[in-house]
py3Dmol code that shows the C-alpha trace and the ligand (Angstrom):
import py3Dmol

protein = """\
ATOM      1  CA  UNK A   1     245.035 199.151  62.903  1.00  0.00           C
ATOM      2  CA  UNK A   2     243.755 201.805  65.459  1.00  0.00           C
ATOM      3  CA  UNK A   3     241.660 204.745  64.245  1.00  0.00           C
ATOM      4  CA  UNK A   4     243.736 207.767  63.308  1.00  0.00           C
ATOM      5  CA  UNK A   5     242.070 211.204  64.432  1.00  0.00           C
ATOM      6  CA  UNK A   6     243.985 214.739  63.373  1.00  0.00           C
ATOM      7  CA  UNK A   7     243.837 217.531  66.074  1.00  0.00           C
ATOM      8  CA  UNK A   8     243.511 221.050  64.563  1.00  0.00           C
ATOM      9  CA  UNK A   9     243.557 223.271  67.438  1.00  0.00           C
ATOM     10  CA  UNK A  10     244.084 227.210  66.613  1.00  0.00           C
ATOM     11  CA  UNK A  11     242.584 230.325  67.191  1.00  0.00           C
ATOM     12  CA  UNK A  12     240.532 230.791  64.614  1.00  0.00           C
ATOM     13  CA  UNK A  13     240.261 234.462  64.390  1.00  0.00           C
ATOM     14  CA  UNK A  14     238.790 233.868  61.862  1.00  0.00           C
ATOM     15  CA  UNK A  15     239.017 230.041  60.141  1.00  0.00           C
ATOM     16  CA  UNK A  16     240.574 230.276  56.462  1.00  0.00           C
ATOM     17  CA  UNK A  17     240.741 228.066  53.659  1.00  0.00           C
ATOM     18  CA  UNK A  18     244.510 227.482  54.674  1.00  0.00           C
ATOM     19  CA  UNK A  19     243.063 225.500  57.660  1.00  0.00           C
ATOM     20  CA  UNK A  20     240.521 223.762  55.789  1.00  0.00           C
ATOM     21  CA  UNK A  21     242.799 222.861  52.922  1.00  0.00           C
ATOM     22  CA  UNK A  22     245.705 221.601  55.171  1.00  0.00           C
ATOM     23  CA  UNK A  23     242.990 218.926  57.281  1.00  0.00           C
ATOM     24  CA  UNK A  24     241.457 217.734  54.022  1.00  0.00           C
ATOM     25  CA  UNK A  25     244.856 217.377  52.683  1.00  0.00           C
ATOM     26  CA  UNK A  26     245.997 215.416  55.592  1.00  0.00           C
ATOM     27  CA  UNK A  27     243.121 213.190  55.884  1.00  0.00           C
ATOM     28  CA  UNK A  28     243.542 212.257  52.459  1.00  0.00           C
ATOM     29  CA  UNK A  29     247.431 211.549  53.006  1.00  0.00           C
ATOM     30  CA  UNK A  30     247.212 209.953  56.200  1.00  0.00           C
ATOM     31  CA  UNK A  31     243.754 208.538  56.496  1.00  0.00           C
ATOM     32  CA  UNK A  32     242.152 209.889  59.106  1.00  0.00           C
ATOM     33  CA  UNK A  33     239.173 208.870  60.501  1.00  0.00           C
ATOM     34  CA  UNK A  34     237.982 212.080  61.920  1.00  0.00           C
ATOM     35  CA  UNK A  35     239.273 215.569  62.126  1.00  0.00           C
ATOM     36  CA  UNK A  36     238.623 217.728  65.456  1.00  0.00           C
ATOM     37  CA  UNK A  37     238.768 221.163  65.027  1.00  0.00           C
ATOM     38  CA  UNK A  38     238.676 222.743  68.453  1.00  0.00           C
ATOM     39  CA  UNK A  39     238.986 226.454  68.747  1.00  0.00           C
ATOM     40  CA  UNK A  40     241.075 227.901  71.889  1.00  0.00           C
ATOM     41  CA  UNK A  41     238.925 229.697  74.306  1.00  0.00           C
ATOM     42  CA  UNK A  42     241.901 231.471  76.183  1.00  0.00           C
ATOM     43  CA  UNK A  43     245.187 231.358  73.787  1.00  0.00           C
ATOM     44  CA  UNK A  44     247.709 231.374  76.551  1.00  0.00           C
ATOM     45  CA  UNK A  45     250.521 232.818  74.423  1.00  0.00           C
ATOM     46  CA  UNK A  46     248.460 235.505  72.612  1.00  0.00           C
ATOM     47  CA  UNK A  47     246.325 238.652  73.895  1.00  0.00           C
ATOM     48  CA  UNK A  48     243.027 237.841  74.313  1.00  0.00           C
ATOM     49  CA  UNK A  49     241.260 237.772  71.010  1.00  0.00           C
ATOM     50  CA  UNK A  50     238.915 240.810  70.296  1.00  0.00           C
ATOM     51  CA  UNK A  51     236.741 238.313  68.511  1.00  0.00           C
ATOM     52  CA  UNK A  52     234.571 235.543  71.418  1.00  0.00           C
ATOM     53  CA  UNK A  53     235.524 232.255  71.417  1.00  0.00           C
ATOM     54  CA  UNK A  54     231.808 231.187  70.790  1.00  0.00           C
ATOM     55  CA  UNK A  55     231.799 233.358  67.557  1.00  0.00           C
ATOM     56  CA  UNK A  56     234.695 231.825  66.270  1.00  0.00           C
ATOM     57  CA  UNK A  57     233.795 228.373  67.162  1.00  0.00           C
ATOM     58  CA  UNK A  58     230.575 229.537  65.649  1.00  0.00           C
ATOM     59  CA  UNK A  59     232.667 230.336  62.209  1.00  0.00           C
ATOM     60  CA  UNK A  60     234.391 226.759  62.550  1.00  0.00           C
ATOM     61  CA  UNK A  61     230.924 225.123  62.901  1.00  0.00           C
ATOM     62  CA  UNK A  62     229.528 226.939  59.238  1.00  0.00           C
ATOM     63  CA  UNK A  63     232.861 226.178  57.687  1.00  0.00           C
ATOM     64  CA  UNK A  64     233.199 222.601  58.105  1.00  0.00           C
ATOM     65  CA  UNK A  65     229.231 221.990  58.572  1.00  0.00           C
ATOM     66  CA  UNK A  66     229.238 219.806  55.110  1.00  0.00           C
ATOM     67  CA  UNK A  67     232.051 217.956  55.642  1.00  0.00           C
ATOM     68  CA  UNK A  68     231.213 214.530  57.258  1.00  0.00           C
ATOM     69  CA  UNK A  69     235.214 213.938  58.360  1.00  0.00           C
ATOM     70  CA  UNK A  70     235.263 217.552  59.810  1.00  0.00           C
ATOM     71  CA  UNK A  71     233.972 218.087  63.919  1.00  0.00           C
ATOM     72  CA  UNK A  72     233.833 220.704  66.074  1.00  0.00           C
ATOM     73  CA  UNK A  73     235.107 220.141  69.187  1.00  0.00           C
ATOM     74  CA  UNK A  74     234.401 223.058  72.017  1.00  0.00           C
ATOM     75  CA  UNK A  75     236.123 221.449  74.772  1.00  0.00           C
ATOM     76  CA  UNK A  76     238.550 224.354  75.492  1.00  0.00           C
ATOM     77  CA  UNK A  77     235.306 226.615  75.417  1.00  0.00           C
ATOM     78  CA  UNK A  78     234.197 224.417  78.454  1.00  0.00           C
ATOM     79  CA  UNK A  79     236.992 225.074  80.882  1.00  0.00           C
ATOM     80  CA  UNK A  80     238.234 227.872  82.645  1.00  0.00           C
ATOM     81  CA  UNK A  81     241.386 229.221  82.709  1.00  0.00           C
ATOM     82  CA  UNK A  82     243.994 228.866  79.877  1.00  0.00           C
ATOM     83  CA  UNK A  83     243.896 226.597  77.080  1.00  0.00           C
ATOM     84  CA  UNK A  84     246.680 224.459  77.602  1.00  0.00           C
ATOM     85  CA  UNK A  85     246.989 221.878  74.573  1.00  0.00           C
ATOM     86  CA  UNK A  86     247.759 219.485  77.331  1.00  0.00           C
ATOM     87  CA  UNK A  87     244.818 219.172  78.865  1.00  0.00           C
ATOM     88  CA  UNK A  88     243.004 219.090  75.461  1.00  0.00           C
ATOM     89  CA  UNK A  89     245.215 215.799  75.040  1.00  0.00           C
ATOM     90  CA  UNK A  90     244.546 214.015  78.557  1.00  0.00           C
ATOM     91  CA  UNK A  91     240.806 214.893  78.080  1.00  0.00           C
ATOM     92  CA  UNK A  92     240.519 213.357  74.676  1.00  0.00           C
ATOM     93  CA  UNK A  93     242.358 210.512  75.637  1.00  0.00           C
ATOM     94  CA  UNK A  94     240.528 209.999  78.578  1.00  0.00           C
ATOM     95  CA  UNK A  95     237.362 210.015  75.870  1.00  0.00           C
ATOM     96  CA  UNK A  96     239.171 207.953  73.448  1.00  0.00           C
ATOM     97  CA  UNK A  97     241.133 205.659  75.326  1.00  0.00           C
ATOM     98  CA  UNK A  98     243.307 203.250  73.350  1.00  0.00           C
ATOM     99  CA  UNK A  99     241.124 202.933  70.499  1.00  0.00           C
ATOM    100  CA  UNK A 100     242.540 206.002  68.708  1.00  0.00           C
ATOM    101  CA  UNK A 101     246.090 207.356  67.194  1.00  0.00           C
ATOM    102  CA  UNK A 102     245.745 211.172  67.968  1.00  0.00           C
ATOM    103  CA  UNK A 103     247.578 212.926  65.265  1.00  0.00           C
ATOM    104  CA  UNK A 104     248.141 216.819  66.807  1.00  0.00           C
ATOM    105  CA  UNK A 105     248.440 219.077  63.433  1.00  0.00           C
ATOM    106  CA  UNK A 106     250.815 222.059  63.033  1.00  0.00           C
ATOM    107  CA  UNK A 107     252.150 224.675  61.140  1.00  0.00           C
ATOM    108  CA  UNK A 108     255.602 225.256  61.245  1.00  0.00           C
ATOM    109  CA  UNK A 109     255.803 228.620  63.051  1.00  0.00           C
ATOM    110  CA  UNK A 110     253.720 226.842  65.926  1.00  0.00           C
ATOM    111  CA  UNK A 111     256.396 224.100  65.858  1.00  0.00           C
ATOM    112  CA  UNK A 112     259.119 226.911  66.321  1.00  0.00           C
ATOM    113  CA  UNK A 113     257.564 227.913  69.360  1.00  0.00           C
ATOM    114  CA  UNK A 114     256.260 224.330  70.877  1.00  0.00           C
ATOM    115  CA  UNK A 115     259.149 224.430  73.752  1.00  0.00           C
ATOM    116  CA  UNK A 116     256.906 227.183  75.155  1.00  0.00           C
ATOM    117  CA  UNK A 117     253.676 225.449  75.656  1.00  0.00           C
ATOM    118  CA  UNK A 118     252.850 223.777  79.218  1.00  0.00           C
ATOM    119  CA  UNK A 119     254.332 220.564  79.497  1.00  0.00           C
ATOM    120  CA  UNK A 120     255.104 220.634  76.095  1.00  0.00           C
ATOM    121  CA  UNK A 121     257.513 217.681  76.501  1.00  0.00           C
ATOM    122  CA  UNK A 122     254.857 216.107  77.574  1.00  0.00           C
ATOM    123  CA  UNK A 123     252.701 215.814  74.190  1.00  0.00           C
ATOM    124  CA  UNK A 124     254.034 213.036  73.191  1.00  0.00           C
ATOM    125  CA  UNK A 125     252.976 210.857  75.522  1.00  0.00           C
ATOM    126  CA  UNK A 126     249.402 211.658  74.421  1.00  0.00           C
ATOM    127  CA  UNK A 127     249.410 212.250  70.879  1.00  0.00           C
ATOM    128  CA  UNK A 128     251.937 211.810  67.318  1.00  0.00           C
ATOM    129  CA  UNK A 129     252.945 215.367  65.822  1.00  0.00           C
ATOM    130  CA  UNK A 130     252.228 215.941  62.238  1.00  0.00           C
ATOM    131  CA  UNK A 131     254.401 218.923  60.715  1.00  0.00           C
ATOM    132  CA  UNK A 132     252.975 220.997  57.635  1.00  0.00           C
ATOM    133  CA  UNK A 133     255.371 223.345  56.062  1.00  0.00           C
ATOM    134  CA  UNK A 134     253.971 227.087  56.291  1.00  0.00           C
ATOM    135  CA  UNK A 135     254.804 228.918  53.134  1.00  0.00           C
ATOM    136  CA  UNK A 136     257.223 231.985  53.155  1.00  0.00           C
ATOM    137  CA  UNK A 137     258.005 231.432  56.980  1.00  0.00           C
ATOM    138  CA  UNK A 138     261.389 233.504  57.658  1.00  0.00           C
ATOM    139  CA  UNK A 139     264.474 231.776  57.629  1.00  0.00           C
ATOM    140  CA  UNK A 140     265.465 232.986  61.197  1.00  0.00           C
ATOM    141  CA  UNK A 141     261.822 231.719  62.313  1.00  0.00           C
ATOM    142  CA  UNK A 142     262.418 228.536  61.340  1.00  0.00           C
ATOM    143  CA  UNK A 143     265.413 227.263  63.698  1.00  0.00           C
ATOM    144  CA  UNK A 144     264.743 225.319  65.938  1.00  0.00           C
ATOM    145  CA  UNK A 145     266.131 225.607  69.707  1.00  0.00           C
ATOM    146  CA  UNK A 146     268.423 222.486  70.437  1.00  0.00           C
ATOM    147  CA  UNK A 147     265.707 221.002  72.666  1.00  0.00           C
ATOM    148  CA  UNK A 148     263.219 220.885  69.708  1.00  0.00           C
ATOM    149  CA  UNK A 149     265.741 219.715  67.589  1.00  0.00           C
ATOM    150  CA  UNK A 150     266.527 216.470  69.938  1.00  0.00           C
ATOM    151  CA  UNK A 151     262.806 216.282  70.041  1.00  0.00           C
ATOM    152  CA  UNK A 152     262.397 215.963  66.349  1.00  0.00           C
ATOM    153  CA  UNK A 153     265.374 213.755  66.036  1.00  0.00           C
ATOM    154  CA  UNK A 154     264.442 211.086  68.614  1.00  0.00           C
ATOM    155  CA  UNK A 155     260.316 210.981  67.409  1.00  0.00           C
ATOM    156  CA  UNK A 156     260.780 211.636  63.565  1.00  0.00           C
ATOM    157  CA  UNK A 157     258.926 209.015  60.947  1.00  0.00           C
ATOM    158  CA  UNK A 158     259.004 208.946  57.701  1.00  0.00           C
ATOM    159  CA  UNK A 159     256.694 206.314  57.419  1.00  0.00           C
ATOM    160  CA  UNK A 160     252.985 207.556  58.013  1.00  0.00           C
ATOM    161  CA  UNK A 161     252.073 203.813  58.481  1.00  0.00           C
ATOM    162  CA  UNK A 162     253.778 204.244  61.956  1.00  0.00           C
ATOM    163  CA  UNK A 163     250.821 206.692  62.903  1.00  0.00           C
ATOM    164  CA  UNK A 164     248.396 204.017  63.412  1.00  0.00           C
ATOM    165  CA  UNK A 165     250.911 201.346  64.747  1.00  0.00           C
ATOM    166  CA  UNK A 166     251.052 203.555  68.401  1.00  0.00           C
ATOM    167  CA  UNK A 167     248.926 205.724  69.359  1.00  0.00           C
ATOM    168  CA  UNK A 168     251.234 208.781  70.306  1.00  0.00           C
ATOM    169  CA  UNK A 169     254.967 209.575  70.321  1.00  0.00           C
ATOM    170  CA  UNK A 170     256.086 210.034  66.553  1.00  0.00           C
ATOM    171  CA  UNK A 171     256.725 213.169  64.592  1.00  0.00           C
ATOM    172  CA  UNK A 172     255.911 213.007  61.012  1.00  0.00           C
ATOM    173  CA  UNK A 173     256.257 215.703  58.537  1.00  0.00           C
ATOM    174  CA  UNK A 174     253.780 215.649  55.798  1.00  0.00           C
ATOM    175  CA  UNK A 175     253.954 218.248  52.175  1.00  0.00           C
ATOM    176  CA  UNK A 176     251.100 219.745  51.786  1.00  0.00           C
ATOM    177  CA  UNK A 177     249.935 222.028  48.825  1.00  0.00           C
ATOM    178  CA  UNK A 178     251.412 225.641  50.259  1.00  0.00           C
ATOM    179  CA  UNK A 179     248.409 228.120  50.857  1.00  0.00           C
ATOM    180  CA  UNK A 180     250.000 231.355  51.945  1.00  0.00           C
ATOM    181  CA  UNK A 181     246.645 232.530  53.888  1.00  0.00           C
ATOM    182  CA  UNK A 182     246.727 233.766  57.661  1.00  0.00           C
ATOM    183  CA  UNK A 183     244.081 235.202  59.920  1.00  0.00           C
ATOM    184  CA  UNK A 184     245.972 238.159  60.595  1.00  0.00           C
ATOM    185  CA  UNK A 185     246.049 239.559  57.013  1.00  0.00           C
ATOM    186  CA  UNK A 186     242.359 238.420  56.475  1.00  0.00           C
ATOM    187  CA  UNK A 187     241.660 240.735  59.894  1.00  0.00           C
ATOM    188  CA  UNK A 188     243.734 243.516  58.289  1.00  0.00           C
ATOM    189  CA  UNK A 189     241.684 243.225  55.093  1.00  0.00           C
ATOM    190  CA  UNK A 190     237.896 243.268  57.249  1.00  0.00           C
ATOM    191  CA  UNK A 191     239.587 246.365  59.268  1.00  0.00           C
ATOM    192  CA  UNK A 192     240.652 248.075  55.994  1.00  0.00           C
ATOM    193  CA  UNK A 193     237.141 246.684  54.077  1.00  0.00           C
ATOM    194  CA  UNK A 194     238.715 244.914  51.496  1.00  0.00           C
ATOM    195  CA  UNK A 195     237.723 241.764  49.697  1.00  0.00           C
ATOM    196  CA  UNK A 196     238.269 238.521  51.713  1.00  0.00           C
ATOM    197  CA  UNK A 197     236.502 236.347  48.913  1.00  0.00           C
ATOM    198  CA  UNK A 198     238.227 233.274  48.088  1.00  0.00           C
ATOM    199  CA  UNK A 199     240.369 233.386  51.358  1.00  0.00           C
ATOM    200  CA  UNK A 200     237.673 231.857  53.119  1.00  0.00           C
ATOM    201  CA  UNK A 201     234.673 230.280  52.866  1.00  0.00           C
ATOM    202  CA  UNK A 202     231.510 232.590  51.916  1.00  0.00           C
ATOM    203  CA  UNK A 203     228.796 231.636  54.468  1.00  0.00           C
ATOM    204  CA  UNK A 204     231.805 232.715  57.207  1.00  0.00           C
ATOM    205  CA  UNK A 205     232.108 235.777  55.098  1.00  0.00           C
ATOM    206  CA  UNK A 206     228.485 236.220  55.960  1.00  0.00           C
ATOM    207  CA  UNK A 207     228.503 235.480  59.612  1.00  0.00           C
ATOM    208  CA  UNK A 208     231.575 238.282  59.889  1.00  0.00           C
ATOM    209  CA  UNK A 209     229.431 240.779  57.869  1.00  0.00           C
ATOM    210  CA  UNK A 210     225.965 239.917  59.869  1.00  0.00           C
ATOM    211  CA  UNK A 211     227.366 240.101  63.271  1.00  0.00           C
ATOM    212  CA  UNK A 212     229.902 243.049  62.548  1.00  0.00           C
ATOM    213  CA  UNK A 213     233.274 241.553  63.624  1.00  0.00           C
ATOM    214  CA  UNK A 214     236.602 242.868  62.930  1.00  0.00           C
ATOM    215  CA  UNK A 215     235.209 246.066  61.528  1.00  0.00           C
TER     216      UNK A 215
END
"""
ligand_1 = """\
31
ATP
P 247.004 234.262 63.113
O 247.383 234.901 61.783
O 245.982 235.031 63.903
O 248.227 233.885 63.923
P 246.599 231.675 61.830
O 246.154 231.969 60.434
O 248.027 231.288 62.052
O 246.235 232.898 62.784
P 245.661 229.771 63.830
O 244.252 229.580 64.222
O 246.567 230.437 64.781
O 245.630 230.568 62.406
O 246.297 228.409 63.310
C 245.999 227.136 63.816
C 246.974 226.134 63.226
O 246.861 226.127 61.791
C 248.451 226.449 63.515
O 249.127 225.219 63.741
C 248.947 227.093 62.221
O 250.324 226.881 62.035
C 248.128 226.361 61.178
N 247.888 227.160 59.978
C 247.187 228.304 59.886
N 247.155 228.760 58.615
C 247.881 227.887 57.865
C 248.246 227.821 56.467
N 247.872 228.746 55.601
N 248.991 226.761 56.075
C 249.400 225.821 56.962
N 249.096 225.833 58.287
C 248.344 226.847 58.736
"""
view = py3Dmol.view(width=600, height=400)
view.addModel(protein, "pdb")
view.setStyle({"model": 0}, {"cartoon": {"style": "trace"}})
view.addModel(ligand_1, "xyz")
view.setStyle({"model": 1}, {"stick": {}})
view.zoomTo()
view.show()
């Protein structure tokens, strides 16, 4: 059996417990030796977030600081340019090498939009897909262009102990308890100073307040 390691990559802007839930959930399900959370310096399909990609990394570093399974990972910060998913996955495995079953994590409205990364049909060669469910995602949201359809038809497992039989190429969908928490209503709350207690954790609460972000 190879080691299993879930990829979180995201923006962060900032990290909520709907992250932090959804990789604790999955390690449980799927055993996973490790989970790398590793923030994207330059979202390529976003505007540039107001918010530095060493202050959110910073967040994700206080957030997951006492969980042993939970690392960041600031290889995106490193590079110039983009951050192409990609080249996230041909670095790691380069790092890795065969030892390790990458499992890349995923809401569903990221899925939606997957046949827009770079080389996106080139993932699989590098990593397995695990799909979470995002709660109260819009039905018109959720179809799925014919290419990702074939995609998800050819890799799909139901079985999770195919994750750690290859080391990439499977799709898996896995139910996780439905936390209907996004960064972008937690930035509209900071902007409009209400209460983001509970959404997230408090020492990234803190950090927000002490360094005046999304005020
Ligand atoms: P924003 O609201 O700014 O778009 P976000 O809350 O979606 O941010 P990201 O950093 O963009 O957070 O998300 C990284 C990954 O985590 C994506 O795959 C996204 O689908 C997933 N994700 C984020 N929040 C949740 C949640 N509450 N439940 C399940 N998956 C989530």
């Amino acid at each position: 059996m190879k080691k299993c390691i879930g990829i979180l990559g995201g923006t962060f802007n900032p990290i909520h417990f709907g992250h932090l839930r959804m990789a604790q959930e999955l390690a449980d399900a799927l055993g996973f030796d490790e989970v790398r959370f590793i923030p994207s310096a330059n979202p390529p399909h976003r505007t540039t977030p107001e918010v530095s990609a060493e202050h959110r990394a910073a967040m994700v570093q206080l957030a997951i600081a006492d969980n042993p399974l939970f690392k960041l990972d600031m290889r995106e910060l490193a590079r110039m340019g983009a951050s192409y998913m990609i080249d996230t996955l041909i670095s790691l495995r380069e790092e890795l090498g065969e030892y390790a079953a990458l499992c890349l994590i995923m809401g569903s409205d990221a899925f939606v939009k997957l046949d827009t990364w770079h080389h996106w049909q080139e993932l699989l060669d590098y990593c397995h897909i695990i799909l979470v469910q995002r709660p109260n995602f819009a039905p018109d949201q959720t179809r799925l262009s014919a290419e990702l359809t074939a995609l998800l038809h050819d890799h799909y497992t139901e079985n999770p102990d195919d994750l750690t039989e290859k080391t990439n190429g499977y799709i898996h969908m896995q139910k996780i308890t439905p936390l209907e928490i996004s960064a972008t209503r937690i930035r509209e709350r900071l902007k409009t100073g209400h209460s983001v207690r509970y959404l997230m954790p408090e020492n990234v609460i803190a950090y927000i307040t002490t360094h005046k972000l999304y005020g």
